[in-house]
Structure formats: C-alpha cells, structure tokens
N, C-alpha and C positions, 0 to 999 in steps of 0.2 A: 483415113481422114481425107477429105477433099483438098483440094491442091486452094481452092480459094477457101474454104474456114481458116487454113495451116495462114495463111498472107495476111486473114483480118486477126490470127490471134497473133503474130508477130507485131502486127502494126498497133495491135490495145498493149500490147506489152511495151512496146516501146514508147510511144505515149503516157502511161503510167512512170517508165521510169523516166522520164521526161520531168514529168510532173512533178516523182517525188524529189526530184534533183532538185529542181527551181526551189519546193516548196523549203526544202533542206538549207539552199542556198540563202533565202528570203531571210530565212529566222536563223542564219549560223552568221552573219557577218559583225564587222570590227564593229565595237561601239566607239563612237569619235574619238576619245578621247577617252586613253585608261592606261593607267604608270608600266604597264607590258602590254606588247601583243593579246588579244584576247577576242575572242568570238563570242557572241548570243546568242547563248541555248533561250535564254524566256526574261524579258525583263517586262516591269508591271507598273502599270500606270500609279503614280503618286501626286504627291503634291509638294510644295516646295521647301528647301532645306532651311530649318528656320536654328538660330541660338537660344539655347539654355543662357551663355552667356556666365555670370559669375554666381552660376545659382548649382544646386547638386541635385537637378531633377532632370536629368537625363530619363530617368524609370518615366516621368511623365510627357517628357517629349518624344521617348519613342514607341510607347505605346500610342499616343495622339494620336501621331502620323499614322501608325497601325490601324489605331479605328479608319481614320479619314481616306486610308485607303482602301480599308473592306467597303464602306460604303461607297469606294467609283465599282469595286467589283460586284457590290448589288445592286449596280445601276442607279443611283442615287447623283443628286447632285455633287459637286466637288466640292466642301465644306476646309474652315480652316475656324480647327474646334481649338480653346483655349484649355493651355496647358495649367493654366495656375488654377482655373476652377478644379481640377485633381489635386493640385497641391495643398490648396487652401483644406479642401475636404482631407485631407490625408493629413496633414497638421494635426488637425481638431482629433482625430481618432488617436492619432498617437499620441498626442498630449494625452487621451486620456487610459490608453494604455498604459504608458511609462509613467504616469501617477498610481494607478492602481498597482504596480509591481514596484511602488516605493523606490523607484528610480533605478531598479536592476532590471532596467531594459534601454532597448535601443530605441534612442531620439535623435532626429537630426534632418535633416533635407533629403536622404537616401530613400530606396523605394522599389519595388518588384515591378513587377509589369501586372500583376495580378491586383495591385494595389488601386489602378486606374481604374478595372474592371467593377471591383466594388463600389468607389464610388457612383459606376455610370448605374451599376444595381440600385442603389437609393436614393441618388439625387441626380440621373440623368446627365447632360453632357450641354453646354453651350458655346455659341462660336467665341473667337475672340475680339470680335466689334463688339459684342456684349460685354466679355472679361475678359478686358488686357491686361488686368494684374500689376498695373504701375502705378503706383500713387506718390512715388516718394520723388519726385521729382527728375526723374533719369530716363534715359529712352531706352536703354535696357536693361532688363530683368536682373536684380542684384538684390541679395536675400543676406550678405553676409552680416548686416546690421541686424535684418528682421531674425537669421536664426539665432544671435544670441540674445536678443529679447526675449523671445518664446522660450528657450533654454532657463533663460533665467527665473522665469512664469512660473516655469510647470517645479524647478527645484525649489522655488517659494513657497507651492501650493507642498510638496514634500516637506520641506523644514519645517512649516504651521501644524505637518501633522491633523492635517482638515481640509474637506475636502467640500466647503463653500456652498451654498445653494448658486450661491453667484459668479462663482470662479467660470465654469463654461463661458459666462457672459461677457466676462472678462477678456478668454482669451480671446475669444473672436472679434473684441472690439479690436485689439490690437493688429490681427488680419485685415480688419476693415481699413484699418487707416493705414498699413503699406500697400494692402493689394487692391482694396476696393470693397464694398458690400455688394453681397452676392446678389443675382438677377433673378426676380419671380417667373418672371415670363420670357420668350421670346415668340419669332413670327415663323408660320411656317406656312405657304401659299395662302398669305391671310388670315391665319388660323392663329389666334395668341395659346399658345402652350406652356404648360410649367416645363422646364429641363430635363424632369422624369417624361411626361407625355412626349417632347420633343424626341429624343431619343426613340421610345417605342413606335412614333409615328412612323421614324426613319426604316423603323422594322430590325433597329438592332438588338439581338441578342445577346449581355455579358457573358449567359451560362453556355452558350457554344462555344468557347474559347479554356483552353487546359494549359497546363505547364507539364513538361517534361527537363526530364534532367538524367545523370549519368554516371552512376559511383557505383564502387565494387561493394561499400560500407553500410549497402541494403539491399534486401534483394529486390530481385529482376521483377516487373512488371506488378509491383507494390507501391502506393502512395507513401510518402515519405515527408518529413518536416526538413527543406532544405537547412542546412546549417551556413549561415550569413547571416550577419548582423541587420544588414536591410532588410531581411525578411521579417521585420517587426510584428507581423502577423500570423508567425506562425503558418502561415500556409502550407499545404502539401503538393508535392511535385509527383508524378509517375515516372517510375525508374525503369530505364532498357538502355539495352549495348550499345554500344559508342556508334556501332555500325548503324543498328536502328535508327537511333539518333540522329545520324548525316541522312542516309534514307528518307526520315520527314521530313527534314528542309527541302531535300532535294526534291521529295512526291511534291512538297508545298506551293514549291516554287513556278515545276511545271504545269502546274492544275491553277493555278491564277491566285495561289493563298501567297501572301507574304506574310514576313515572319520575328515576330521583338525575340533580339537577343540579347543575355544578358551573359558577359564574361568580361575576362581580364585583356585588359592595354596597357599595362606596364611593362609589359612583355618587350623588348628590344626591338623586336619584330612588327613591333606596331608604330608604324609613321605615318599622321595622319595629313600631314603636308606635304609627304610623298602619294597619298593617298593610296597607301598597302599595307597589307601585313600577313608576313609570313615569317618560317620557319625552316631556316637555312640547314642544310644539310651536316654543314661546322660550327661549331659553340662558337658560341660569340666571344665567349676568351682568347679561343686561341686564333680569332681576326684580329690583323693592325685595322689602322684606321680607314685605308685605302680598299678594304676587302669590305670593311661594314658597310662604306659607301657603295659600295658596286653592287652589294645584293638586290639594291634598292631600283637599279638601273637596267636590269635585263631579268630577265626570267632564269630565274636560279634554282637549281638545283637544293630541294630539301627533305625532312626527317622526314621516317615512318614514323606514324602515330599510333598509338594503339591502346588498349586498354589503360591496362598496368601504369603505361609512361602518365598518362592524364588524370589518372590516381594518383600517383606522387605526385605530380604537380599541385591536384588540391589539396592533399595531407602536407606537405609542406610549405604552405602559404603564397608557392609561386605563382601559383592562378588563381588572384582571388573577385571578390564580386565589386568590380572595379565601375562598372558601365555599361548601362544597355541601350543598345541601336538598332534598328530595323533593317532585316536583311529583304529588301526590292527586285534582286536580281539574280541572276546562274549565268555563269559563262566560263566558258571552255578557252584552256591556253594550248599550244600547240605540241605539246608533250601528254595531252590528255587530262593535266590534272584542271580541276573544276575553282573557281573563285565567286566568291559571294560580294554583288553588289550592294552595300550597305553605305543608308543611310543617318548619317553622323548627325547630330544635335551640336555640334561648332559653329553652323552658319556655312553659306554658297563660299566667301568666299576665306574659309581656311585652306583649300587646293585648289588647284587648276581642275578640278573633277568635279565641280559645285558642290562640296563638299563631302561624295560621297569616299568611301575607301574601298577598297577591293581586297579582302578576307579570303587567303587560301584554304585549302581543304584540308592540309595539315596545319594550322591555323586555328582553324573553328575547330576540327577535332582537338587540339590539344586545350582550348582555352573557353570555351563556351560551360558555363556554370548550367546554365539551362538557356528553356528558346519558352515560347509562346505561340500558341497554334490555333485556328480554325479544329476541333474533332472532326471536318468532314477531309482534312487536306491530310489526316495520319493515315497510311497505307491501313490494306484490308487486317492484310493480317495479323499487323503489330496491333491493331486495334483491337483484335479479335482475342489475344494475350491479356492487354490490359482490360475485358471486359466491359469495353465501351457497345 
C-alpha cells in the first residue's frame, strides 16, 4: 500500500470516528431535568401535557396524545384533538353493549387504547376548540356526576326489560348537555370536512395501529381476548415474550413511533410527583421509612424481571389495568438500565418534569398489561411470527 493512500485512510478513519463521537454525543446527553441522572437515547416531538382531571379516561387522553403525535411524525400539522369527542363516542357504544348483556358487562368511564381507534374508524376525530366537552359549568373535565347518570340510564333501560326505539335518543341527550352536541363539520386549509373526512385527509390510518400484550396463560404469537374489565369490547391482543415485548417499545421508540401504555401504578414504585417508577431491588416490607424515601432520590439498584414473576403479578391481582399513558421517550441511566419517558394525563404541573414520569425497565417489564403500536415500528422478525 502507498505510504500516502495508508495517511488519507487513517485521516477518513479518524474523522468518522470523530463524527460518530459528536453524532453519539449530540443525541446521548442529560435531559434537563429528570428525578436521576439519565441520558437520551431518542425522545420524540409531542404536544403538551394536558389533565383528565376528575374523569377515568386516561385510555382517551393517552391515546389522543398518541394520535396527535403520529401526526407531527407524518409531517402534519401539530393538532390538539379532543378527548371527550372518544369519550362521548365510547359511552354510546357501551351503553349499548352493557344493555344488550343485561347488565353482566362492564360500564363505566374505563377504556383501552383500542377503544379511541374505533371510534376514529366511524366517526373521525376533531380538535378541541371544536369539542371541549364542558358544559356543566367547571373549567375542568369532571364526569363523576355524568357517570352516575348514564349508569343510572342504561340500568333503567335494564329494569323496563325494553329496549325503547327512543332510549339511544335519550342517552345522548344527556351527553349533549354535560359535554356538548357533537360537531358536523370542521375546517381544514378551507375545506369544511365531516370528522370522518377530516381524519382521512390528515391521511390517518386507525387499521395501522395493533395491541400487544404478554401472558404465559395463551400461547406465544396468538391473538387473544385480554382479560380486564376495561376491555369492554372484547378486543384481541397479540401475544409474545416479555423480552419481545421491551424490544417493540424500544425498536418504537428509536425509529420515531411512540407508544400508549396501558399498566398498573398502584405499585409502590410508582411516584408520580417524584416523577418515577421503579422497582427496587428490596420489598418494600422490609424498607423503614427512610429507605422508601431514598429509592426515590438516587439511582437505585433493582429486581430482575422476568417472565414467570409478571405472570404472578397478573394472576394475583397485583398488576392490574389501572392506567394508560404514552410512552415519548428512551433514555439510558449510567449503569445501563434503560427508562421510558412517559407522558402522564395529571397535567404539567403534577412534577417538576411537566408531568412526565420516567418508567424503569424493570418497571414496564413487570407492570405493562399491554402497549399500542404503529405495525411498521414492531421489529422484522417478531412481525414475521405474528404473521403480519
């Protein structure tokens, strides 16, 4: 080899790894402000933290967010789509599920991420300058009057034993006048659209989007009827390892998909005013008081996660389908384990973190019921198993 080709491939080598230094540096540093040390592997343009407030539709605020954020990643405008136009639609359907199974079904403000989906299937999606959802006089969303109305409705429509030409009409007056009557139209660069058309203009697809989940109690890479009461609809989930599982968030994350999670925060481990949640290495039993508080304060040391353990957890009721939130981000602490930046439906300002929390890896493995996903962000392979 020439003594000058040997000089320009040391100096391209070195300049590459120059490059891949910076480029690693660029997208690995602190995020300002996060309840431990922590670097940025990929966080992803969203929109801003808004409250459910005193209402039980988290399932609709954080799929929202979810759409409102696939649409900055299709290049779309930054949209701030309302949540109760899912709720209101999602009411209506369950009222008339939980009447047709003569009340041995689940009714209530609960709700899947899949549940948003269908509605944006039939009736489209609109902003919330069109549907704010407040009629009842209050500045934020509070539903515990309206759900035991509607409760009361549909076990009426039950007790008569008849099921009205006019009861439909019924219940949606009574939606009308806490949330609003629903919006024919809205604008889109001058364009009056129905909510159905709006949506498809925007070029969103509901049928690209799947639910995954993770139980011993069906087999591997099989659709399956999650067992949770919110899942009113009977929906079906795709079943794979726990391992797979973290894999998609994580392919999701770094490929520009963000991700509705639905799991348990009852868990001890989960402080959303410390804005973390993790799963310490010692039972929470046998911490005093001064130990519970410290895990919260540095980067602590915790469980292995693994199959088996997150099966018992959901066969004995301790991780159940408590709330679902949007996971926004991936970021690395400095012992290697990974934490998921999630966005919470409490409002900016329930932490110092504008609300978000930050969801360890032992964490989301032990406690995640299921997730919701773009089909283009699941790795090749796992794809290739469940026959997508």
């Amino acid at each position: 080899m020439r003594k000058e080709n040997f000089s320009f491939i040391k100096a391209s080598i070195a300049f590459i790894s120059i490059s891949l230094l910076l480029s690693y540096t660029a997208n690995a540093q602190k995020v300002k402000n996060t309840p431990v040390p922590l670097k940025t592997v990929k966080l992803l343009k969203t929109t801003v933290t808004k409250a459910q407030s005193r209402t039980g539709t988290c399932w609709s605020f954080a799929t929202t967010s979810f759409i409102e954020t696939e649409l900055i990643r299709m290049g779309k405008e930054e949209l701030d789509l309302s949540e109760m136009y899912f709720a209101r639609h999602a009411y209506e359907a369950k009222a008339d599920s939980y009447i047709r199974y003569h009340g041995d079904a689940s009714f209530g403000e609960g709700g899947q991420a899949h549940d948003v989906m269908d509605v944006v299937a039939d009736y489209g999606f609109v902003t919330e300058e069109k549907y704010h959802g407040i009629m009842y006089g209050e500045e934020k969303h509070n539903h515990r009057e309206l759900s035991r109305v509607l409760k009361s409705f549909v076990d009426a429509v039950i007790d008569a034993r008849q099921m009205t030409p006019v009861w439909e009409k019924a219940f949606s007056s009574i939606l009308d006048t806490y949330l609003g009557e629903q919006p024919v139209s809205l604008s889109l660069n001058n364009e009056e659209l129905s909510p159905k058309d709006f949506a498809k203009k925007l070029g969103f697809n509901p049928d690209d989007y799947i639910e995954l989940s993770s139980y011993t109690h069906h087999p591997w890479y099989s659709a399956f009827m999650l067992e949770v009461p919110d899942n009113w609809s009977h929906d079906l989930y795709y079943n794979v390892p726990v391992e797979e599982l973290m894999e998609t968030i994580r392919n999701s994350i770094k490929n520009g998909y963000s991700v509705v999670w639905d799991g348990d925060v009852s868990d001890d481990g989960f402080k959303s005013k410390k804005g973390l949640a993790i799963v310490p290495a010692k039972d929470w039993d046998d911490m005093d008081e001064k130990e519970r508080d410290d895990v919260f304060n540095k980067l602590a040391d915790e469980k292995e996660i693994n199959q088996d353990i997150r099966q018992k957890a959901f066969d004995d009721f301790s991780a159940t389908d408590d709330h679902l939130m949007h996971l926004t981000g991936l970021l690395r602490a400095s012992n290697g384990n990974y934490y998921y930046q999630t966005k919470n439906s409490h409002g900016k300002d329930r932490n110092d973190y504008d609300g978000f929390v930050y969801m360890s890896d032992a964490y989301v493995m032990l406690n995640t019921l299921a997730i919701m996903v773009h089909k283009d962000a699941i790795p090749e392979k796992i794809a290739e198993k469940l026959g997508l």
